[in-house]
Each structure stands twice: as C-alpha cells, then as structure tokens.
PAVOSE-194927 format. One record per residue (C-alpha): x, y, z; residue in three letters. Coordinates in Angstrom, 3 decimals, always signed. Each point is the difference from the previous one (the first is absolute). Example, Ala and Ser with C-alpha at 12.3 -4.5 7.8 and 13.67 -1.06 7.14 Angstrom:
! residues 2
PT  xx  yy  zz  residu
PT  +12.300  -4.500  +7.800  Ala;
PT  +1.370  +3.440  -0.660  Ser;
This chain:
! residues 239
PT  xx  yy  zz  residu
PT  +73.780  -95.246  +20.612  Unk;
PT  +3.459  -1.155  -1.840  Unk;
PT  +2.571  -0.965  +2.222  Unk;
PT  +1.927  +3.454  -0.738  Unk;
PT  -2.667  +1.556  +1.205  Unk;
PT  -0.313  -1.986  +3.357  Unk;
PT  +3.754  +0.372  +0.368  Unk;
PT  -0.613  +4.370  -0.338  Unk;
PT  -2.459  -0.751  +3.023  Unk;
PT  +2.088  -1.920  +2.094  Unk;
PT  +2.604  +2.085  -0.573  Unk;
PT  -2.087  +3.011  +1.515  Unk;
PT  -1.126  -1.920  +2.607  Unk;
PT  +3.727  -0.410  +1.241  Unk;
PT  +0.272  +2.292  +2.974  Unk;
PT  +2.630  +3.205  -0.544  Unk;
PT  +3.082  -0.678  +2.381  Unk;
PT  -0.475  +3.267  +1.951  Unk;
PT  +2.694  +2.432  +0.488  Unk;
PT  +0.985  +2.453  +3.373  Unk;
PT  +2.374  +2.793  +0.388  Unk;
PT  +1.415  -0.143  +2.980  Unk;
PT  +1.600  +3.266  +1.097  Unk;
PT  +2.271  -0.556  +3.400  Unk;
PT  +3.789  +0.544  +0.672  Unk;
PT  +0.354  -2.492  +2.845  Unk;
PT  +1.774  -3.123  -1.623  Unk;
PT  -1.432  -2.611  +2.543  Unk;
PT  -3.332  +1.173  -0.236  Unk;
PT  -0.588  +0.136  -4.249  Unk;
PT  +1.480  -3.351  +0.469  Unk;
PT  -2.845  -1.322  +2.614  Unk;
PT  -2.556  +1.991  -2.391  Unk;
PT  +0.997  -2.292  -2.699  Unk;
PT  +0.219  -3.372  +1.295  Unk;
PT  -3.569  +1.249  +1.274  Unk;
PT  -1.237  +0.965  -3.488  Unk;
PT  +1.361  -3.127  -1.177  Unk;
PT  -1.816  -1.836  +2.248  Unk;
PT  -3.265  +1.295  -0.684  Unk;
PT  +0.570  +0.671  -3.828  Unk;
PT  +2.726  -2.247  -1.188  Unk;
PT  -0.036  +1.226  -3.685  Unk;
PT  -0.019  +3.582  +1.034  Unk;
PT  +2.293  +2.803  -1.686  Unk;
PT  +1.972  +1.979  +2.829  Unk;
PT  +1.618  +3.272  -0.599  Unk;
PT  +2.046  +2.032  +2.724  Unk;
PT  +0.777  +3.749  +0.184  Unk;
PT  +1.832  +1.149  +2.972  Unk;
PT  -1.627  +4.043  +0.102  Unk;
PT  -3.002  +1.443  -1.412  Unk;
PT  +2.193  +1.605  -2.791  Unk;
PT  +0.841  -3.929  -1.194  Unk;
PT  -3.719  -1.051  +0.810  Unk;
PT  -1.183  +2.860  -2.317  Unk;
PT  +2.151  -0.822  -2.821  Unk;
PT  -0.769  -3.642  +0.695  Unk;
PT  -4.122  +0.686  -0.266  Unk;
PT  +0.936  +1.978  -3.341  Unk;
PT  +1.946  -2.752  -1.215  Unk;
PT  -1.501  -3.309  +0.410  Unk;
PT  -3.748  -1.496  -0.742  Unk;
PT  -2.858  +1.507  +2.225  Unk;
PT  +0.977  -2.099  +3.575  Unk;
PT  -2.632  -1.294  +2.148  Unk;
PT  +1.282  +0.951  +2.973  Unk;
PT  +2.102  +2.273  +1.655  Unk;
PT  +2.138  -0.641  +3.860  Unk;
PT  +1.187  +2.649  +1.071  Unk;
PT  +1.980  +1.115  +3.125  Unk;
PT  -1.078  +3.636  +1.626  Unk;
PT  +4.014  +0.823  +1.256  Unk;
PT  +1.604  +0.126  -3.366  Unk;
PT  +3.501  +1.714  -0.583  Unk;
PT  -0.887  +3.787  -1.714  Unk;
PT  -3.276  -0.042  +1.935  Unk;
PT  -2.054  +1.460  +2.405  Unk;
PT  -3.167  -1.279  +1.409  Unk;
PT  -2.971  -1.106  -2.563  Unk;
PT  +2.334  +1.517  -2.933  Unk;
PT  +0.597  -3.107  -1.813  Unk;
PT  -3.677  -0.845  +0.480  Unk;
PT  -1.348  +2.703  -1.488  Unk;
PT  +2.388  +0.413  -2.917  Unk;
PT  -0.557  -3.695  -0.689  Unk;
PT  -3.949  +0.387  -0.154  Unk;
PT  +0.216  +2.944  -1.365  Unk;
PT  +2.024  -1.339  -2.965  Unk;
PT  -2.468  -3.025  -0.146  Unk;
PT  -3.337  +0.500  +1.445  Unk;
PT  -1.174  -3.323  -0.424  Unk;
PT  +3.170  -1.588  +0.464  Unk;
PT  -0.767  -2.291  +3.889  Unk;
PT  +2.573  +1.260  +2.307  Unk;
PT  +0.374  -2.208  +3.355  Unk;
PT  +2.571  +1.775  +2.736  Unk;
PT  +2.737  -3.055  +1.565  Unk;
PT  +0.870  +2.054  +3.045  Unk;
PT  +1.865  -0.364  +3.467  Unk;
PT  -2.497  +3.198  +0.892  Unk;
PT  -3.105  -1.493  +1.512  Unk;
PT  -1.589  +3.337  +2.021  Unk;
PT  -3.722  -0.492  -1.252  Unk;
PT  +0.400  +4.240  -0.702  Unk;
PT  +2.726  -1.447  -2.908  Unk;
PT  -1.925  -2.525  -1.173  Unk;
PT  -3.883  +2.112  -0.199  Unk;
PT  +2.212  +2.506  -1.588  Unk;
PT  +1.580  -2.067  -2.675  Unk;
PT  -3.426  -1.366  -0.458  Unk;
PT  -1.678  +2.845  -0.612  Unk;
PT  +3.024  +1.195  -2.597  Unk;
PT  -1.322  -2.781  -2.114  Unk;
PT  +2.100  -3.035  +1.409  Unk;
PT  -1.737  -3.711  -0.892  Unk;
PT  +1.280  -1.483  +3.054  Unk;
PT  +2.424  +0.148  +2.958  Unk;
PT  +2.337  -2.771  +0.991  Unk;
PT  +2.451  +0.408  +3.378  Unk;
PT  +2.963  -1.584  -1.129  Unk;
PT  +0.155  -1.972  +3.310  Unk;
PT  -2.269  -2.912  -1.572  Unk;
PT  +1.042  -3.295  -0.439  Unk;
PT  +0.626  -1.208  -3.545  Unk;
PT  -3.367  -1.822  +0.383  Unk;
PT  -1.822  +2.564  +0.392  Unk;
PT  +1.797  +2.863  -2.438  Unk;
PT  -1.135  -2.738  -2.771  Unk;
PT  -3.392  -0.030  +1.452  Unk;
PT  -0.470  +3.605  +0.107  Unk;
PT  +1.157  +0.512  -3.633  Unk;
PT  -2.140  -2.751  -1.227  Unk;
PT  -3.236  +2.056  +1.644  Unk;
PT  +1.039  +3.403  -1.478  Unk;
PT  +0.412  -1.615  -3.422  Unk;
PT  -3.480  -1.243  +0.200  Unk;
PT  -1.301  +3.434  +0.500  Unk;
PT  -0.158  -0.144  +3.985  Unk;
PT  +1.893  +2.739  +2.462  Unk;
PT  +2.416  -1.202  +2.521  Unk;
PT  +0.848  +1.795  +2.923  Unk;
PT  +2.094  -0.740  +3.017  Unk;
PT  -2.194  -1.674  +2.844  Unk;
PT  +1.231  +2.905  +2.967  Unk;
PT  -1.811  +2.405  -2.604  Unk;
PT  -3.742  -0.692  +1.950  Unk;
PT  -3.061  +2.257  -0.342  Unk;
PT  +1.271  +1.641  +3.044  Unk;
PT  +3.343  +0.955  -1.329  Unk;
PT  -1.845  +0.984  -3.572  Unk;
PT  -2.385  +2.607  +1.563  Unk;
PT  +2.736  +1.438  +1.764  Unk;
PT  +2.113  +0.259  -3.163  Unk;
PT  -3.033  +1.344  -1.682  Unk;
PT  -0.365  +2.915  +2.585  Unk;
PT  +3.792  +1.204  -0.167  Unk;
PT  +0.236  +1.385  -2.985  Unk;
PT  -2.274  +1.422  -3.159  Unk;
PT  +3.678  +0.382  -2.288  Unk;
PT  -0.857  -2.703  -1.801  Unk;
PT  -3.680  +0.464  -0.816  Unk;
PT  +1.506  +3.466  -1.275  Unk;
PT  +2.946  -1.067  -2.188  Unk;
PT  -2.983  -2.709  -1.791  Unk;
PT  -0.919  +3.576  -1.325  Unk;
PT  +3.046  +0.826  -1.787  Unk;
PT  +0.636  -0.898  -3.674  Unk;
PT  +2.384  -2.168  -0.676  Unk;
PT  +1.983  +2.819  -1.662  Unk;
PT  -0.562  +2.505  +3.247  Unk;
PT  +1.065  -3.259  +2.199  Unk;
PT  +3.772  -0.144  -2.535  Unk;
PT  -0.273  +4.106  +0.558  Unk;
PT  -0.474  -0.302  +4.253  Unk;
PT  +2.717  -2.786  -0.009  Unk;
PT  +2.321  +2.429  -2.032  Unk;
PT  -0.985  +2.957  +2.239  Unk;
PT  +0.870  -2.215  +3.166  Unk;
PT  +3.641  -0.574  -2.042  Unk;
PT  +0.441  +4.457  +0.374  Unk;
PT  -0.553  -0.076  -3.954  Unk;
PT  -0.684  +3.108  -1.174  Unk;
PT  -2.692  +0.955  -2.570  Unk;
PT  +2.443  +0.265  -2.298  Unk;
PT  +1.556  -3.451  +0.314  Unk;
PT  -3.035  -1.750  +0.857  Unk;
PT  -1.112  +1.509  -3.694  Unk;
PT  +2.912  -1.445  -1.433  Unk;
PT  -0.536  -3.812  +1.467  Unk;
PT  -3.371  -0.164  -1.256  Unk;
PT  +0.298  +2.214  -3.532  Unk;
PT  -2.770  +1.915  +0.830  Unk;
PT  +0.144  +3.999  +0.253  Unk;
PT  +0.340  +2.146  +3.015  Unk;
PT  -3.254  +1.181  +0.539  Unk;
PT  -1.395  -3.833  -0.108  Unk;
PT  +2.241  -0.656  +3.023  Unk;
PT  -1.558  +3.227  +1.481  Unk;
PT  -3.511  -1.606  -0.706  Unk;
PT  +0.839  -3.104  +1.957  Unk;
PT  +1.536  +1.231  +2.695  Unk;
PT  -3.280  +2.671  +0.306  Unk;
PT  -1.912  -3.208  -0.187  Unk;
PT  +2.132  -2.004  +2.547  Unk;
PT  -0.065  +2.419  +2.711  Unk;
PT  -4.049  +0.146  -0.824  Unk;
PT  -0.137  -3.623  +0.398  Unk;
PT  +2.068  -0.349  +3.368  Unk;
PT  -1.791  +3.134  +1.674  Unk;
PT  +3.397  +1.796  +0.415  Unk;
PT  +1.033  +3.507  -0.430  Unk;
PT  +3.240  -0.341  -1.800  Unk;
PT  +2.638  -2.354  -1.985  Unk;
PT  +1.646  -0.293  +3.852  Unk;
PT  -2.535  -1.527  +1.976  Unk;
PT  -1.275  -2.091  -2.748  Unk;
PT  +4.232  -1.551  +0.398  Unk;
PT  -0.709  -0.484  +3.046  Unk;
PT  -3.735  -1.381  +0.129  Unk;
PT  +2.025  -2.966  -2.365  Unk;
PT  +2.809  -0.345  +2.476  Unk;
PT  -2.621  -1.977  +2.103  Unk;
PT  +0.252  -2.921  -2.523  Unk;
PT  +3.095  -0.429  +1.544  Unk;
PT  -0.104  -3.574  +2.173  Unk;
PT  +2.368  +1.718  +2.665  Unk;
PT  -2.241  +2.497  +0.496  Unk;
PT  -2.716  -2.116  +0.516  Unk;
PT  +1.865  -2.267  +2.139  Unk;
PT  +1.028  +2.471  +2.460  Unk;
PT  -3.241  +1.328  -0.022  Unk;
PT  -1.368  -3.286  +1.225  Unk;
PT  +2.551  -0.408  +2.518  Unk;
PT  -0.557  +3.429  +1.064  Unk;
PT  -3.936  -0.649  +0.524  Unk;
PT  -0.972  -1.722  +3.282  Unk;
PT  -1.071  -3.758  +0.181  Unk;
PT  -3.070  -1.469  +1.128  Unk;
C-alpha cells in the first residue's frame, strides 16, 4: 500500500467531530448544555435556535446533526408541538427532550412521540455529560423518578399517542394546522395541495383518532398540553 494510500485510510479512520442542535431560549441553561457537550465531545459543532421556527430552518440549513436537545416549553408552542414538527420534519433525526417537566405522564408521552431520551434539567453537569455520552452511543436515558411503577401508570392514561403514531406525517402538519382554527382553505394554501386533499386528511384524521368531527379531534390534541396533564395529576389522588 503507498503511503498516499495509508494516509486516505487514516484519514477515514479519524473520528467525525459530531454536531447537536440545541433548541432552548433559557440563556443559562444552552450555556450549561455546552460546557456539557464540550466536556464529553470537545471537537463537537454546536448550533442554537431559540423556537422551533429557527430549529427548522436550522435542520434545513446545516449538515445532517447527530443529535437534537430540545426543551418541551418553547415560546409559539403548545405541548408536544415542537416534538412532533421536529420528527416529523426529520424522522430519523434523534431528538432528546432537556426539560424542567419531570411527571413520568410527560416523559412516557414524549417517549412514545419518538423522543431518544429524556433529561430533567436539574442534573448536575456530571451527569448531563454522562447522559449525552449514553444516548450518542445508541442507549435511552430517562430520568431515575420515571420507575416501572410510574411507566405502567403512564402507559394506562392515555391511548392519544398510540393513535397520532397512525397519522401521516402530512395528516400530523394537517391536525396541527386544524388545532391553529385553519380553515380548509388556508390549510390548502400552506401545504400547496388542493382543497379536496385537505378534505381527505382531515376524513382520515378523524378516522384515525375515533372522533366524530374536526372539533373533538382539537380537542383530543389539546391533551398534549403539559398543563393539562399536570393538573390532571394533581387532581388524581395519591397513594
């Protein structure tokens, strides 16, 4: 082998500095998240969006990233939103939720939408670098308060997930459009498609979610939202 040659394989060999998105719009936090990337991959690339409009352009923009953190309570909004627009933009893109929102209902149903992870943003720096490192290698990290116990319960609370895993990713940009009061009309105009598609999906969506009309299927979504949930579980009595 000439020494050209050797040099090509070496060069390959050389591991590719790997590159996050980090989409979060608290200034302290993105700035723990990096010294914590840095830690754990000191040659990494780092980009920042501060809403899932920015993260979406960013995604578009850049090379493919390894990883995406991600906080659930971004500005513009609601519930498992930026989630779901963010996988369904990039199915294979890894997603891992940073969030202050540790009820295990939150984090089974971010799991379910596809998340690759879920780190509390109460861990140490230690830790955050720790967790990262594990997801990168192809493990899933979860906070240690979400036990089997607190899984089975989150299992048996809800089916809205297990139903929305039926929708397209077009129907999903259609329901998320539908829970915006877009009309037919408008919604036909975002996506360049006609009418009568729109009409299609939406005959489709309501098939999907088991409900009667473009109303309840609204508010079947509005349960993504973590302050219903939250009250919910404060509503329910404790063991």
């Amino acid at each position: 082998m000439s020494m050209s040659e050797h040099a090509a394989v070496a060069w390959e060999a050389l591991p590719v500095p790997a590159s996050f998105l980090v989409v979060d719009d608290h200034p302290l936090f993105i700035e723990a998240l990096r010294l914590s990337l840095a830690s754990a991959f000191p040659d990494a690339r780092i980009v920042e969006a501060n809403s899932i409009a920015k993260a979406k352009e960013a995604i578009s923009a850049n090379p493919p990233f390894d990883l995406v953190m991600l906080d659930l309570s971004m500005p513009g909004t609601v519930g498992f939103d930026g989630l779901i627009e963010l996988r369904t933009q990039q199915p294979k893109l890894p997603v891992v939720i940073c969030s202050a929102l540790e009820d295990p209902r939150i984090v089974h149903e971010a799991m379910t939408y596809g998340a690759a992870g879920f780190i509390s943003k109460s861990v140490k720096k230690a830790e955050l670098a720790a967790a990262i490192r594990d997801i990168m290698s192809g493990s899933v990290y979860l906070p240690a308060s979400y036990t089997a116990e607190a899984a089975g319960q989150a299992r048996s609370a809800s089916g809205l997930a297990q139903r929305l895993a039926l929708l397209t990713p077009q129907q999903l940009r259609v329901l998320m459009m539908l829970r915006q009061g877009m009309l037919n009309k408008q919604i036909a105009y975002e996506l360049d498609v006609g009418e009568t598609t729109v009409k299609a999906h939406v005959s489709e969506i309501l098939r999907k979610l088991n409900v009667a009309s473009r109303t309840q299927a609204v508010i079947e979504v509005s349960k993504l939202d973590f302050d219903a949930i939250v009250s919910e579980a404060g509503r329910a009595p404790h063991k």
